[in-house]
ZAMARGU-4260 file (C-alpha; in steps of 0.2 Angstrom, whole numbers, plus 5000, padded with zeros to 4 digits):
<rodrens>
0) 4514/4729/5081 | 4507/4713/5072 | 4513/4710/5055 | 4500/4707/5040 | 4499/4688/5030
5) 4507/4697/5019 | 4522/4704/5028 | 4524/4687/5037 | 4526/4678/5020 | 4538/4690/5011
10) 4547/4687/5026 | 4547/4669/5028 | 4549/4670/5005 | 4567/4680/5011 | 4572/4668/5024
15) 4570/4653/5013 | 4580/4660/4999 | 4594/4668/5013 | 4595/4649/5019 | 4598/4643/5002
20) 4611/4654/4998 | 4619/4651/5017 | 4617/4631/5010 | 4628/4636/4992 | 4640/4646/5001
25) 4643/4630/5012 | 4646/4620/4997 | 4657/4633/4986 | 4667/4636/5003 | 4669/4618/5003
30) 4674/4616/4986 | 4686/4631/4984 | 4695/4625/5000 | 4697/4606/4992 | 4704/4612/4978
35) 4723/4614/4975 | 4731/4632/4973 | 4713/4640/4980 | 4713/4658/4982 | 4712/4662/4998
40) 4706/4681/4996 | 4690/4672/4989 | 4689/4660/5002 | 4687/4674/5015 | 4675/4685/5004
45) 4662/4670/5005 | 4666/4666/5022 | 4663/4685/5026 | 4645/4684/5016 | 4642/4668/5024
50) 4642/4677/5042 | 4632/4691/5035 | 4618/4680/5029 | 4619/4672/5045 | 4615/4688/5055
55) 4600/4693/5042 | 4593/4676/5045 | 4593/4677/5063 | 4586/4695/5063 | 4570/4687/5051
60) 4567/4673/5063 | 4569/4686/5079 | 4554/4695/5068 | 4544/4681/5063 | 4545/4674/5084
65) 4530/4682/5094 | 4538/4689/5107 | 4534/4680/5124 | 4533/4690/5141 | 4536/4680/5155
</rodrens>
């Protein structure tokens, strides 16, 4: 089932705003580890959204793919 314009650009609105956020976690990551005396529970919360953003971004871009048949 084809998606509408519509649909398509939600979609690809949501991506670029689940990339951003996959881009600040890097950074806050980054700068939590760098830091002295880092808390380490918080450290692991972000890496632990990090992933999950990962996986949402992945299952958008599988959607927004035509599927090909070899």
């Amino acid at each position: 089932m084809a998606m509408t314009p519509e649909e398509e650009q939600d979609l690809r609105e949501q991506l670029a705003r689940l990339l951003q956020e996959h881009r600040d976690l890097d950074s806050a990551i980054e700068a939590l580890q760098d830091a002295p005396g880092s808390d380490l529970l918080q450290v692991q919360r972000l890496k632990k959204r990090k992933l999950y953003l990962r996986d949402r971004i992945s299952f958008i871009e599988d959607q927004l793919t035509p599927d090909i048949i070899a």
